[in-house]
C-alpha positions, 0 to 999 in steps of 0.5 A: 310670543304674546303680542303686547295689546295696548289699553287706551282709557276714555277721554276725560270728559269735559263739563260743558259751562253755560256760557258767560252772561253780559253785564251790560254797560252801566256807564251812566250808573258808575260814580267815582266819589270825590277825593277826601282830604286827609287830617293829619296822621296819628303822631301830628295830634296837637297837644296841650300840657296840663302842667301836672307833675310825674310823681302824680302817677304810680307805675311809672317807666323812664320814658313815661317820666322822661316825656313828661319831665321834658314837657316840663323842662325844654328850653328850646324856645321853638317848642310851645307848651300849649301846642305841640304834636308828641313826635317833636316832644320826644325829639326834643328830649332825645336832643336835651337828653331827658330821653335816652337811646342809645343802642338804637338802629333805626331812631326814627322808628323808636321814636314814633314806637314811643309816641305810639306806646304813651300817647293814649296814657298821657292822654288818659292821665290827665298830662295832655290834652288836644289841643 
């Protein structure tokens, strides 16, 4: 019979790292800054409305109408024209239905999707301005 002679295979051979340099101790160099106070977020802008109507601009979606037929008609006496931030504006239309949701899961979400979305074209349109 034939006898079964095993084959053993080199070791892989390791790569030898040179070792690891020390940095040192920089204390007296690390400077933490100071904290910053934040503004407020993109939907607290405050706003002014010019007075200009909806029919002034051609493409024109509900919302966009309702948002600006809302600047003009909100009889709540705790929203002020000439100093708002766009969240409250759709919150208020939503409340005296200028603006409609009605399938909405999540209508926090929504609303701040519309602030997002007509912000910079109510800005750009001459019907806000910062106040």
């Amino acid at each position: 019979m034939a006898e079964a002679t095993s084959v053993r295979k080199p070791a892989a051979t390791t790569r030898k790292r040179a070792p690891a340099k020390s940095k040192g101790s920089n204390v007296k160099e690390l400077k933490i800054p100071e904290p910053v106070e934040k503004g407020r977020g993109r939907t607290a802008h405050r706003f002014s409305y010019t007075g200009k109507s909806a029919v002034e601009t051609k493409p024109q979606t509900p919302q966009f109408v309702a948002m600006i037929n809302g600047m003009q008609d909100i009889e709540d006496p705790s929203f002020d024209r000439s100093n708002f931030d766009l969240y409250t504006l759709v919150d208020f239309c939503v409340k005296e239905g200028h603006l409609d949701m009605p399938h909405t899961k999540n209508p926090d979400k929504q609303k701040r999707r519309i602030v997002a979305c007509y912000k910079a074209r109510l800005a750009s349109e001459g019907y806000v301005v910062r106040a």
